[in-house]
N, CA, C and O of each residue as an XYZ file, in Angstrom:
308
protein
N       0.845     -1.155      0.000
C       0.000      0.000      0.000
C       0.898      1.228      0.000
O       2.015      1.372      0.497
N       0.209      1.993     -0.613
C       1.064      3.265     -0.603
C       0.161      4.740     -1.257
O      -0.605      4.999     -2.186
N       0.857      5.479     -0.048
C       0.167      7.014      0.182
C       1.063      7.740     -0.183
O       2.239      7.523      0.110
N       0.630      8.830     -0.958
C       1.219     10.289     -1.126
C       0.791     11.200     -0.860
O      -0.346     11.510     -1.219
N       1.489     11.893     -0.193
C       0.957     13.453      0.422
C       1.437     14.732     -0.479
O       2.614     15.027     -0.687
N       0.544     15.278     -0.862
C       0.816     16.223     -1.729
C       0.329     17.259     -1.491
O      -0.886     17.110     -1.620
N       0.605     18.472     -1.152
C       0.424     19.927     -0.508
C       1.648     20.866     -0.535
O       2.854     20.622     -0.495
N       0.695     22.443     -0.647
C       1.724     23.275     -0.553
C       2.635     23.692      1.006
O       3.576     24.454      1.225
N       1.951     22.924      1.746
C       2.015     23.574      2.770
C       3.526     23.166      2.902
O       4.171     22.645      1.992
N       4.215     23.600      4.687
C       5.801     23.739      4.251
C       6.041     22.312      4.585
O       5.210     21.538      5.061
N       7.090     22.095      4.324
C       7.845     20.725      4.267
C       7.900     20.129      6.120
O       7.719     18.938      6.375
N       8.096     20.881      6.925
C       7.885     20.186      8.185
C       6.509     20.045      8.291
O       6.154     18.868      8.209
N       5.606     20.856      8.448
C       3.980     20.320      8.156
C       3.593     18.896      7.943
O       3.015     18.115      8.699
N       4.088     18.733      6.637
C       3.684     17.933      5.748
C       4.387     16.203      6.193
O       3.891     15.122      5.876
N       5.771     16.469      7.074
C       6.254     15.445      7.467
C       5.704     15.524      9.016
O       6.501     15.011      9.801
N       4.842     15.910      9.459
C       4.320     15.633     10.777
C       3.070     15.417     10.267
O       2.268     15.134     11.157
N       2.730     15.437      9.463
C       1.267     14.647      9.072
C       1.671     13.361      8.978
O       0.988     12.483      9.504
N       2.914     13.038      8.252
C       3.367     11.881      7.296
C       3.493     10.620      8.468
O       3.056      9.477      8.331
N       4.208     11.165      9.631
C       4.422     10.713     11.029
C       3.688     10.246     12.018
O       3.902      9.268     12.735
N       2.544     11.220     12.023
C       0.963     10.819     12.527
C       0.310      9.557     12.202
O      -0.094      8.742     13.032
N       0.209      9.415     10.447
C      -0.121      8.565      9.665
C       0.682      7.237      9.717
O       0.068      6.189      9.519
N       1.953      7.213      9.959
C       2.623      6.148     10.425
C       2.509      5.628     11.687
O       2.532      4.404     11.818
N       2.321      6.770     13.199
C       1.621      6.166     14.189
C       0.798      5.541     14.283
O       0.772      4.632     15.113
N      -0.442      5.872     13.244
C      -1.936      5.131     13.779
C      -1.780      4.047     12.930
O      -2.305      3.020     13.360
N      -1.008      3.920     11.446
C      -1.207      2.736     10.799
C      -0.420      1.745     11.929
O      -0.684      0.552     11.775
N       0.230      1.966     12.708
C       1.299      1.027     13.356
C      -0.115      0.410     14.627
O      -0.536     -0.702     14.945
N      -0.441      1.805     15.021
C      -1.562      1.497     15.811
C      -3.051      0.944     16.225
O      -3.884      0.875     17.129
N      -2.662      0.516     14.510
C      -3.695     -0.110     13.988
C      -3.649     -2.167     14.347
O      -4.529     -2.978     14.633
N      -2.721     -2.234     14.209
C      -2.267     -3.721     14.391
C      -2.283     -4.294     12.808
O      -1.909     -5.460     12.684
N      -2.628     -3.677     11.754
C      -2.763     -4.180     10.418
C      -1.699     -4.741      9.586
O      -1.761     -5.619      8.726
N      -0.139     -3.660     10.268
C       1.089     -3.878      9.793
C       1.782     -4.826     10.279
O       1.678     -4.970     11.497
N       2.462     -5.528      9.725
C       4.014     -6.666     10.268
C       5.150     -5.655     10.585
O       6.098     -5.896     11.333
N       4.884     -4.242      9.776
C       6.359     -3.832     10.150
C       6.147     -2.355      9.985
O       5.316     -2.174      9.095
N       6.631     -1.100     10.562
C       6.309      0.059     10.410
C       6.461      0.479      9.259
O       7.609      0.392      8.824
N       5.267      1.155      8.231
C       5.455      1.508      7.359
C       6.640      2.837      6.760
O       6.513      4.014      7.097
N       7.265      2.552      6.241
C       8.401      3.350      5.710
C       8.048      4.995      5.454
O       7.010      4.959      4.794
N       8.362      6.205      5.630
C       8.324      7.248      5.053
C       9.342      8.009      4.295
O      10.337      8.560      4.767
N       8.957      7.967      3.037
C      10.075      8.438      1.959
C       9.646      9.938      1.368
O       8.743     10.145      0.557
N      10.433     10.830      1.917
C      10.403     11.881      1.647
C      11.017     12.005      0.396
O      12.008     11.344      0.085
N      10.225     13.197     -0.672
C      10.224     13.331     -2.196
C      10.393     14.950     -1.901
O       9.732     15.252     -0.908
N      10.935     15.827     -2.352
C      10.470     17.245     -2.198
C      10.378     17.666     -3.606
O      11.442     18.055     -4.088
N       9.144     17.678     -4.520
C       9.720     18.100     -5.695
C       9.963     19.456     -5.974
O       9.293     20.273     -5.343
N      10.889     19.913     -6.896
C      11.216     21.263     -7.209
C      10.266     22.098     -7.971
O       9.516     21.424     -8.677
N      10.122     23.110     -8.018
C       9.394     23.897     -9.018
C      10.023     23.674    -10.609
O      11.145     23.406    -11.038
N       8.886     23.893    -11.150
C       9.070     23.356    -12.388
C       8.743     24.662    -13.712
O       7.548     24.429    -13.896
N       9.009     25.572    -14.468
C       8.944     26.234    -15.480
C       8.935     25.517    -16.747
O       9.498     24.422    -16.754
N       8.496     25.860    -17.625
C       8.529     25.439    -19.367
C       8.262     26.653    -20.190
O       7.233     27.298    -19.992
N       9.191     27.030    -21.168
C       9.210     28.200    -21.977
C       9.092     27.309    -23.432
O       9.567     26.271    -23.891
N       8.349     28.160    -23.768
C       7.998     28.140    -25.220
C       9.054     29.158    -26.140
O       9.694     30.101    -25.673
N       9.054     28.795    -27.282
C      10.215     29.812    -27.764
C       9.643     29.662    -28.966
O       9.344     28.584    -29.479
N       9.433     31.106    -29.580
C       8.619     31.280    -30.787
C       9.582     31.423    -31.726
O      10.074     32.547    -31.819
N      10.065     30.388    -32.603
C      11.032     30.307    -33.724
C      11.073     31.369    -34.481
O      12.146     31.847    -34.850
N       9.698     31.961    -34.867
C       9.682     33.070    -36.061
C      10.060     34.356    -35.543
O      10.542     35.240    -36.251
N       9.767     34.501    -33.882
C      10.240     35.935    -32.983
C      11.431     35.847    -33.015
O      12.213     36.775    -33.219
N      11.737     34.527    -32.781
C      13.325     34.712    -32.679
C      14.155     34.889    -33.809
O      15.277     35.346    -33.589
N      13.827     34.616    -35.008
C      14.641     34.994    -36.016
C      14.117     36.369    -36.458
O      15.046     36.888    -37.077
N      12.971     37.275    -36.428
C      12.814     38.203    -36.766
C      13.467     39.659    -35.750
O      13.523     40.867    -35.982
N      13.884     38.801    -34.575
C      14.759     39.574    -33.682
C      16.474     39.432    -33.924
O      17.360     39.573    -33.081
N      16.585     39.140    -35.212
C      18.058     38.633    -35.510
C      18.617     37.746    -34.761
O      19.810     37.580    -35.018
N      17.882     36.648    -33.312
C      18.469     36.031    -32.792
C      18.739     34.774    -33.221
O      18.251     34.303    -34.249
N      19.548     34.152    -32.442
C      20.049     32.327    -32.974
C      19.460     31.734    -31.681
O      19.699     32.168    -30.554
N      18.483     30.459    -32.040
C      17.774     30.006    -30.806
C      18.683     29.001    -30.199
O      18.508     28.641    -29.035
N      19.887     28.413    -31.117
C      20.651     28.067    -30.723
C      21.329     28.747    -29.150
O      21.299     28.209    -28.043
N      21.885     30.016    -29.510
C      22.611     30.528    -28.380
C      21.307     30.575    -27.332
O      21.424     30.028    -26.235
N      20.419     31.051    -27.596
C      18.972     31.075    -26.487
C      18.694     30.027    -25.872
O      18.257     30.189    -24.733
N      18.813     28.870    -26.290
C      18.874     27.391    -25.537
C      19.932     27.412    -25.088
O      19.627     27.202    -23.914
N      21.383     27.536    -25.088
C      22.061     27.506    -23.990
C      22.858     28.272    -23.492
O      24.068     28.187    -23.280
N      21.833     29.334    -23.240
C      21.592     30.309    -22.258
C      20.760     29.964    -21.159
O      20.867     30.221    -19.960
N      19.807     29.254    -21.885
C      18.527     28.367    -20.710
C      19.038     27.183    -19.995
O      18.321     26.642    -19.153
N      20.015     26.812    -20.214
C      20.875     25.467    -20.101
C      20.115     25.172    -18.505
O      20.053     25.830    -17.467
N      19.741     24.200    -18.817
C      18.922     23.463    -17.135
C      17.361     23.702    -17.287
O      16.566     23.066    -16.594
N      16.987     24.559    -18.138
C      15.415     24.770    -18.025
C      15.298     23.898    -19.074
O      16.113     23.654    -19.964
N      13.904     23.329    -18.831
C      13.322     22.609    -20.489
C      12.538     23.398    -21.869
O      11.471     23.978    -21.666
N      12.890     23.384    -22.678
C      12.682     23.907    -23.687
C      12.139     23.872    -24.616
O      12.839     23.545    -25.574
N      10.754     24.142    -24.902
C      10.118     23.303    -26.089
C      10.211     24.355    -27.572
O      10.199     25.555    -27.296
N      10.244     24.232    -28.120
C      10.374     25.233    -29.542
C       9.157     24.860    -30.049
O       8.677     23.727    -30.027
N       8.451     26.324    -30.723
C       7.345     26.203    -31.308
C       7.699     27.025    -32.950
O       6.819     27.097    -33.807
């Protein structure tokens, strides 16, 4: 079985819920063994679009513009 907790709220919050939830499942008698908690923190995430025709009508090279972005993901339109 397996739960995910997903919220903005802050990261200690969210692992004292996670903790709670491992008390009572334990307290439940249902488990053989304390269920595991695996903390995930995911990062914020951006996606830029890059308008091929702006960019060449701005004399730019989307080449150099992609790695300039180097680490962001990049979709070309």
């Amino acid at each position: 079985m397996e739960f995910v907790l997903a919220s903005t709220a802050e990261t200690g919050e969210i692992l004292e819920f996670a903790n709670q939830l491992q008390r009572k499942a334990m307290q439940s008698g249902m488990f053989a063994f304390p269920p595991l908690i695996d903390v995930k923190v995911d990062q914020p995430q951006s996606e830029f679009v890059i308008d091929r025709d702006k960019v060449a009508s701005l004399g730019l090279n989307l080449g150099e513009i992609a790695g300039d972005m180097a680490g962001w993901s990049v979709a070309t339109s």
